[in-house]
KETIDO-597912 format. One line per 4 residues: number of its first residue (from 1); their letters; for each residue x, y, z of N, C-alpha, C. Coordinates in steps of 0.02 Angstrom, whole numbers, padded with zeros to 5 digits. Layout:
<pts>
NUM> a> X,Y,Z,X,Y,Z,X,Y,Z | ...
</pts>
This chain:
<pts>
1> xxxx> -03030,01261,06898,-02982,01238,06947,-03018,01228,07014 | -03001,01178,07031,-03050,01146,07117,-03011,01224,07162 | -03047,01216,07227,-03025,01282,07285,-03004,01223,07306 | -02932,01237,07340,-02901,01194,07394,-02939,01199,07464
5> xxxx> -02941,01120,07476,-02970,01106,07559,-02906,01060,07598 | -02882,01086,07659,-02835,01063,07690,-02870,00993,07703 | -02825,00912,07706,-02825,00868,07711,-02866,00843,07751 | -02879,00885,07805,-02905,00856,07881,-02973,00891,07879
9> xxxx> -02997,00940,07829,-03049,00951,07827,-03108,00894,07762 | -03050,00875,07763,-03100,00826,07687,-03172,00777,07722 | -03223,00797,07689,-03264,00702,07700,-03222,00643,07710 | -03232,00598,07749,-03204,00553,07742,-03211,00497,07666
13> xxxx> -03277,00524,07641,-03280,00491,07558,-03229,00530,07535 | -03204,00606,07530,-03148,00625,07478,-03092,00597,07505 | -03082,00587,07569,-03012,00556,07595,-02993,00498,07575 | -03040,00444,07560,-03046,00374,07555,-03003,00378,07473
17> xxxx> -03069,00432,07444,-03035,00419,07373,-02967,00470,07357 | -02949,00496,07367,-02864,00557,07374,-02838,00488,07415 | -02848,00442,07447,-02781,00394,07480,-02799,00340,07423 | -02851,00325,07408,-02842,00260,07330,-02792,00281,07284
21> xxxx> -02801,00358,07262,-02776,00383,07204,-02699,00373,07213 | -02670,00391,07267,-02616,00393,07276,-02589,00315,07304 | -02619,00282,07333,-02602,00197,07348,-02597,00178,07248 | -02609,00207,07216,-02630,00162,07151,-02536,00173,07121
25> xxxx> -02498,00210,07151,-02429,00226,07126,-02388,00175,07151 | -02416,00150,07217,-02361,00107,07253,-02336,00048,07230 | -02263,00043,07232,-02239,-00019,07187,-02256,-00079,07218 | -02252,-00079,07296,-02272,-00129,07334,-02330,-00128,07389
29> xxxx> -02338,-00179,07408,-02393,-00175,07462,-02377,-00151,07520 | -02413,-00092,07562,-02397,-00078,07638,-02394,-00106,07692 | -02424,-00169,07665,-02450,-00217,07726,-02388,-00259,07759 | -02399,-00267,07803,-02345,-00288,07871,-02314,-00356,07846
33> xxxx> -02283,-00384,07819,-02241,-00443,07806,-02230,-00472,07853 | -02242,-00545,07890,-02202,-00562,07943,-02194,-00634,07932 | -02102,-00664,07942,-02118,-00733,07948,-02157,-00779,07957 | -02175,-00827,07950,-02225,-00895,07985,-02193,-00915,08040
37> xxxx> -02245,-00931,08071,-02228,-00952,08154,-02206,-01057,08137 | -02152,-01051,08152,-02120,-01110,08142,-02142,-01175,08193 | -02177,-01163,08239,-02204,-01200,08277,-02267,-01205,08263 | -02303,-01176,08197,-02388,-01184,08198,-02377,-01252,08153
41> xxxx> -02439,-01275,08155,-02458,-01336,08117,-02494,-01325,08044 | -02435,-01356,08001,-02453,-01310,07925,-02497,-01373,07874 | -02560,-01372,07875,-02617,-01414,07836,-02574,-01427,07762 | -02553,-01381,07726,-02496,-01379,07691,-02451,-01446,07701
45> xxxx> -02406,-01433,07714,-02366,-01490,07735,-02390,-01557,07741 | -02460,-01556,07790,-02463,-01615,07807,-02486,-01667,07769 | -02536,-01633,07697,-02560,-01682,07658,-02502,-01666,07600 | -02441,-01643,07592,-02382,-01677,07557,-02382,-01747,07524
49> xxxx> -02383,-01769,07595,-02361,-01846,07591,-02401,-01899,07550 | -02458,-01858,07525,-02498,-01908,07493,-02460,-01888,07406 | -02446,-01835,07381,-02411,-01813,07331,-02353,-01816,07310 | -02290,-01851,07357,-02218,-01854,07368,-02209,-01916,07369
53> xxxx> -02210,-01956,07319,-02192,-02035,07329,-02115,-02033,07365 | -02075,-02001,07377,-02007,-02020,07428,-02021,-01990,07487 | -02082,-02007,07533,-02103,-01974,07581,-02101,-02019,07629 | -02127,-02079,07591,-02167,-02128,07620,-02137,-02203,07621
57> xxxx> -02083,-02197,07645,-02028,-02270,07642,-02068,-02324,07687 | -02098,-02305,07713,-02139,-02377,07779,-02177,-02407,07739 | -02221,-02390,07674,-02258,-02428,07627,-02240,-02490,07620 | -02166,-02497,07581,-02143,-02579,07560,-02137,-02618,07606
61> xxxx> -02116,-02572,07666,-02102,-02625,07728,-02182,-02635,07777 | -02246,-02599,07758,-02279,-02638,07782,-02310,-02676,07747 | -02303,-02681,07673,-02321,-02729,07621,-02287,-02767,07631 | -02244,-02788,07629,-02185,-02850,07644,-02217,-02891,07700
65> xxxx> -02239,-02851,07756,-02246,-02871,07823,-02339,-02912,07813 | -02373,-02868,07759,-02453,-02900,07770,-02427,-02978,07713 | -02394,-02968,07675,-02371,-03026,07603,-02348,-03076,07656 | -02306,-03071,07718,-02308,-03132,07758,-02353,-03144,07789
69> xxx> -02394,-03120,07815,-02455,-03129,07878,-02503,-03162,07833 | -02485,-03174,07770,-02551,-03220,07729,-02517,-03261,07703 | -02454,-03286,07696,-02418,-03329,07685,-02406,-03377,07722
</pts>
């Protein structure tokens, strides 16, 4: 049987691993969740439009528009 050592006396190597052991139970992550900032500029989003054919309604109408300029 190990001799008990109060928490605050541990190495910080036994602390590291006694907080893995016990992080390994957790159903979820501890880490801070926070909305997206609705005003940032999302790279995401922006190349969409090449993947979303109902994105992009100005296409026919500037095809229409070059089909006269050579007509």
């Amino acid at each position: 049987m190990e001799k008990f050592i109060p928490y605050e006396k541990l190495s910080k190597k036994k602390k590291r691993e006694r907080n893995a052991e016990r992080r390994g139970t957790w159903s979820i992550s501890p880490v801070t969740r926070r909305p997206g900032n609705p005003k940032a500029y999302k790279r995401k989003k922006a190349q969409d439009w090449e993947t979303d054919p109902g994105s992009v309604p100005f296409l026919s109408a500037s095809a229409a528009a070059a089909a006269q300029m050579e007509a």
